[in-house]
C-alpha positions as CSV (number, residue, x, y, z in Angstrom):
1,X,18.1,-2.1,24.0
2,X,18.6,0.2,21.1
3,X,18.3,4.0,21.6
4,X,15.6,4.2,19.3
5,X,13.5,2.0,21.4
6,X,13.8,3.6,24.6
7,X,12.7,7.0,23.5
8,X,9.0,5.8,22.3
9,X,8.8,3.7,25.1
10,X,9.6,7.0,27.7
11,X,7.3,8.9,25.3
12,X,4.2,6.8,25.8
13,X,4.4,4.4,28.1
14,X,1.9,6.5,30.3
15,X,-1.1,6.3,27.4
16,X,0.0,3.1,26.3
17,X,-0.3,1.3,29.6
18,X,-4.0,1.6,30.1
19,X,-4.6,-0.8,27.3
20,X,-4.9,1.8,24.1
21,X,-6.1,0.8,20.8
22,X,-4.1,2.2,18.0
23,X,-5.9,1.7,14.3
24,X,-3.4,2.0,11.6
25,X,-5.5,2.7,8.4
26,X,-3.0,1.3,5.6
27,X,-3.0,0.1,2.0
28,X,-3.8,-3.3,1.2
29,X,-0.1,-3.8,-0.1
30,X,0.9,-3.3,3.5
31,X,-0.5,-6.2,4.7
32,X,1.7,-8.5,5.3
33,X,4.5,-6.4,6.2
34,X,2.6,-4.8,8.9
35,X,1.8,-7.5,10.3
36,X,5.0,-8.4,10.8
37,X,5.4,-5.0,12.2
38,X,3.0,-5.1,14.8
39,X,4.0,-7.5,17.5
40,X,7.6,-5.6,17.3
41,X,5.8,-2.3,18.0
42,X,3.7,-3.5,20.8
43,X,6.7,-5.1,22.5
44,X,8.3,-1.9,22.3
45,X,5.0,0.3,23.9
46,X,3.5,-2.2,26.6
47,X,0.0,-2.0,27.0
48,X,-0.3,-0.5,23.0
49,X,-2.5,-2.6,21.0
50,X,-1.6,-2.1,17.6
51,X,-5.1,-2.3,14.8
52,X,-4.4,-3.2,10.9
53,X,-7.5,-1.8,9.0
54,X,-6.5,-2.6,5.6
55,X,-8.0,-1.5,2.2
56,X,-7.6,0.5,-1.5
57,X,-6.2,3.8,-0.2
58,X,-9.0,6.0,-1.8
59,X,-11.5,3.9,0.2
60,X,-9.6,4.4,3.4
61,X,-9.4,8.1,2.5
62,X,-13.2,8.5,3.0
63,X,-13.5,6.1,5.7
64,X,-11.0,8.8,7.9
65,X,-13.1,11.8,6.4
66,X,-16.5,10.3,7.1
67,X,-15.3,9.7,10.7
68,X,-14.4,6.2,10.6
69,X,-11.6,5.0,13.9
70,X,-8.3,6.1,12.5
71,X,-4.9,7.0,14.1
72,X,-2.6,7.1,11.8
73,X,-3.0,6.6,7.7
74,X,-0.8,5.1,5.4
75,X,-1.1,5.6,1.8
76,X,0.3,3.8,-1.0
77,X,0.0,7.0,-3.2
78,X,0.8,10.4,-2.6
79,X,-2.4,11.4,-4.3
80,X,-4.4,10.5,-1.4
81,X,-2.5,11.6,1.7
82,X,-2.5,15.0,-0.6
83,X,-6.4,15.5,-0.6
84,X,-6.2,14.1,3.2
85,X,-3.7,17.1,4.1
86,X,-5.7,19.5,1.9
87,X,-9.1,18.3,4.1
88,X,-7.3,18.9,7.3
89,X,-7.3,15.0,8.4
90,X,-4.0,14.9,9.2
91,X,-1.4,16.4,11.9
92,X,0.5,19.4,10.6
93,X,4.2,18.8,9.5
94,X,4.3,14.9,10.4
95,X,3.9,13.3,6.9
96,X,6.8,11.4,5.7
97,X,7.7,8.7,2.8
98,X,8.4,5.6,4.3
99,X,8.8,2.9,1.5
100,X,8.4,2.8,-2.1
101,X,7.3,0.4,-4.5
102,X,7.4,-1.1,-8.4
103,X,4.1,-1.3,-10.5
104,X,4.2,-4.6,-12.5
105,X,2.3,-6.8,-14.7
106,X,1.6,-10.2,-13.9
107,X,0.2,-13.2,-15.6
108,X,-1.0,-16.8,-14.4
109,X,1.6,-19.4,-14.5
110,X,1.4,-21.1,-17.4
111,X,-1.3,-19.2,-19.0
112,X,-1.2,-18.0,-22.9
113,X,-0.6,-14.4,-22.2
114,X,3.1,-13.3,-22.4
115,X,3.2,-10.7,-22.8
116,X,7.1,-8.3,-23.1
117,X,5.8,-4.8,-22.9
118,X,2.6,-2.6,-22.4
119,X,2.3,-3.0,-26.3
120,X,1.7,-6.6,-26.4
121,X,-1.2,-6.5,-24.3
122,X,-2.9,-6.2,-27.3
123,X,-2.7,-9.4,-28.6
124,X,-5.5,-11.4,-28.9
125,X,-4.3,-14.0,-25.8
126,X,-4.4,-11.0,-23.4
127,X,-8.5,-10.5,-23.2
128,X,-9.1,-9.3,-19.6
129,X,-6.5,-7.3,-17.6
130,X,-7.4,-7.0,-13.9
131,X,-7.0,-3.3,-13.0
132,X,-7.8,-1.6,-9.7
133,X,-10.0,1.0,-9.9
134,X,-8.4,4.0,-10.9
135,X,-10.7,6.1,-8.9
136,X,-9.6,4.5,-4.9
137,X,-6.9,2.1,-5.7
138,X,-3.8,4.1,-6.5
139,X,-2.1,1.0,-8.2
140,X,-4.9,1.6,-11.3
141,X,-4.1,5.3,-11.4
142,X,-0.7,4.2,-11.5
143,X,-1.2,1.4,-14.2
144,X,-3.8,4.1,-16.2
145,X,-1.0,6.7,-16.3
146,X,1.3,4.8,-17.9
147,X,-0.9,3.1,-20.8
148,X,-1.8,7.0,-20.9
149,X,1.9,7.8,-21.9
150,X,1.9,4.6,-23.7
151,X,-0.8,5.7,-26.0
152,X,-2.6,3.0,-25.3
153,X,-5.4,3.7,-23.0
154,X,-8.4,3.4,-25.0
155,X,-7.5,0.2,-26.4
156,X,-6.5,-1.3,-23.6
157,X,-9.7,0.1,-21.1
158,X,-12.4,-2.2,-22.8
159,X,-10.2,-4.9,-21.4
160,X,-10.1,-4.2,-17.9
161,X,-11.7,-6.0,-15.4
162,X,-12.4,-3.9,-12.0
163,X,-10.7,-5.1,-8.9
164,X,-11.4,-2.8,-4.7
165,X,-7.8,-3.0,-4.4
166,X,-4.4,-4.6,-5.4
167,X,-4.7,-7.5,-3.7
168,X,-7.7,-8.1,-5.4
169,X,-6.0,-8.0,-8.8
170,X,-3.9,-10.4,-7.5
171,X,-6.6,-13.0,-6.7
172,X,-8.1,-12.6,-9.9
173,X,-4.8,-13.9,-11.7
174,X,-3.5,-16.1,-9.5
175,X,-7.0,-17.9,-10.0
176,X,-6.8,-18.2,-13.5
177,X,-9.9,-15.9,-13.9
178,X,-8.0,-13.0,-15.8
179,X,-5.3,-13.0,-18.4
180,X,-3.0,-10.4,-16.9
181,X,-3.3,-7.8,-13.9
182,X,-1.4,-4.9,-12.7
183,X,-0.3,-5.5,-9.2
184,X,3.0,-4.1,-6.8
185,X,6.0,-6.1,-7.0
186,X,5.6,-6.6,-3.5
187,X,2.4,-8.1,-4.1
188,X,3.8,-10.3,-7.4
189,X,6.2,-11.6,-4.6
190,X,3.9,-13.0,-2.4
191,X,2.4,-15.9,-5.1
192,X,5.2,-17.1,-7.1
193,X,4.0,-20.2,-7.7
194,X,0.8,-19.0,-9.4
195,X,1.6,-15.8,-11.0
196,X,4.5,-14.4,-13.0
197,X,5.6,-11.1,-13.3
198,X,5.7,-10.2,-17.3
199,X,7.7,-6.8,-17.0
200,X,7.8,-4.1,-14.9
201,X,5.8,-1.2,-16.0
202,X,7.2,2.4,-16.5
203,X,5.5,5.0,-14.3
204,X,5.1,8.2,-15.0
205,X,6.1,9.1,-11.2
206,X,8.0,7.4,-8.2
207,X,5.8,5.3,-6.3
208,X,6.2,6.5,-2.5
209,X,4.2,5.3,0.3
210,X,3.4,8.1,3.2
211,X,2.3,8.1,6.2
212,X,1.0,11.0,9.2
213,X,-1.0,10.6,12.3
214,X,-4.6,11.6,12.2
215,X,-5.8,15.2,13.1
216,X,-7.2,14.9,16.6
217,X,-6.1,11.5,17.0
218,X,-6.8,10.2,21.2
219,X,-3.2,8.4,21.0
220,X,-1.5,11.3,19.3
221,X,1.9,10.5,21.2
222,X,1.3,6.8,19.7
223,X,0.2,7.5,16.5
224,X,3.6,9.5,16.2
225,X,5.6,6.5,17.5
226,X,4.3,4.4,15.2
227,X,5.0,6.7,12.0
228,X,8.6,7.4,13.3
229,X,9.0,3.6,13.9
230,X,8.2,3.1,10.3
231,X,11.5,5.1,9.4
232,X,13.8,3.3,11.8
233,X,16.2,0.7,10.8
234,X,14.6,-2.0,11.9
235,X,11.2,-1.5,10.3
236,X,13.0,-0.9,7.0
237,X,14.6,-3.9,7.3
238,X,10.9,-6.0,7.6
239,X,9.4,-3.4,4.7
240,X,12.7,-4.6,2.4
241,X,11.9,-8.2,3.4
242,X,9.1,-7.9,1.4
243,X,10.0,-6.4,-1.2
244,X,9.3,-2.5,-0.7
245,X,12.2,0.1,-1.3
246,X,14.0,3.0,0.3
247,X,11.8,6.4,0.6
């Protein structure tokens, strides 16, 4: 057994064996890789069980700050783990990047619009653009900030067709029911045979993904596990799997 496992396991094995609940508040984009995560991390904290609440960042934001079951939040945006460290919802000193990510525009297979750049969205064949909304899902603000520095906000906004979070987006071009969306490359990955990515777009900033425990949290000793679990080797090597990058 690696090092790394035996130390949360000495660390927590005396909350984790009554049968404690863990809720992981995380970005949609997450998903999937979490899920691959969790079995791994229970294995490793017996009697942990490990709880995937999944949504637009933003949205998860004021679940935590309206008191909502959290233990640890994971952001896909460092906008919203800022206001949740300015609002005291987190543990002092335990944030940390865990994974970053690639904004990218995608289009249905086979559909009309192609297009090669942020500038070609304009043509005629691109009509609706599935964004998320700028105001919870950090993937908008993301997507906004770069037609922003592209010039091209204004013409592009009466487009735009609101999705609650990324993987929303996603469903809305993979079903044929939008022209183009922004989405993660992570999330672009996970369709293939229904969407295509058209380019990657330029972002004004790094996308980084943190995570902290909660303020308060019951499994404190767990929630810290499971954020330094999310830095180990081995969890890297499931977040790379699908497609996220180095901190």
């Amino acid at each position: 057994m690696s090092r790394f496992l035996l130390l949360p396991i000495a660390m927590c094995f005396c909350c984790a064996a009554s049968g404690a609940e863990l809720v992981v508040s995380a970005a949609a984009s997450l998903g999937n890789a979490f899920a691959e995560l969790k079995p791994a991390f229970e294995a490793a904290h017996p009697g942990a069980s490990l709880s995937l609440n999944l949504g637009a960042s933003g949205a998860l934001l004021q679940q935590i700050a309206k008191g909502a079951p959290a233990d640890v939040f994971a952001s896909a945006d460092q906008e919203s783990m800022d206001t949740a460290q300015r609002r005291g919802l987190l543990a002092a000193g335990k944030r940390v990047n865990f994974a970053s990510n690639s904004l990218v525009l995608i289009v249905p297979v086979g559909g009309k619009c192609q297009p090669a750049n942020l500038e070609q969205l304009l043509q005629t064949a691109c009509g609706r653009i599935a964004i998320g909304v700028p105001g919870s899902v950090p993937a908008g603000r993301y997507a906004m900030a770069a037609l922003e520095s592209a010039g091209l906000r204004s013409a592009i906004e009466r487009r735009m067709i609101a999705a609650q979070n990324v993987r929303q987006a996603l469903d809305y071009v993979a079903r044929g029911e939008v022209d183009a969306g922004f989405v993660y490359g992570t999330d672009a990955a996970l369709l293939r045979d229904r969407v295509r990515v058209a380019f990657t777009v330029p972002t004004p900033q790094r996308i980084l993904y943190p995570a902290a425990p909660i303020a308060g949290s019951a499994q404190a000793a767990l929630a810290q596990a499971f954020v330094d679990y999310l830095v180990s080797p081995g969890a890297q090597a499931v977040l790379a799997k699908y497609g996220f990058g180095k901190p």
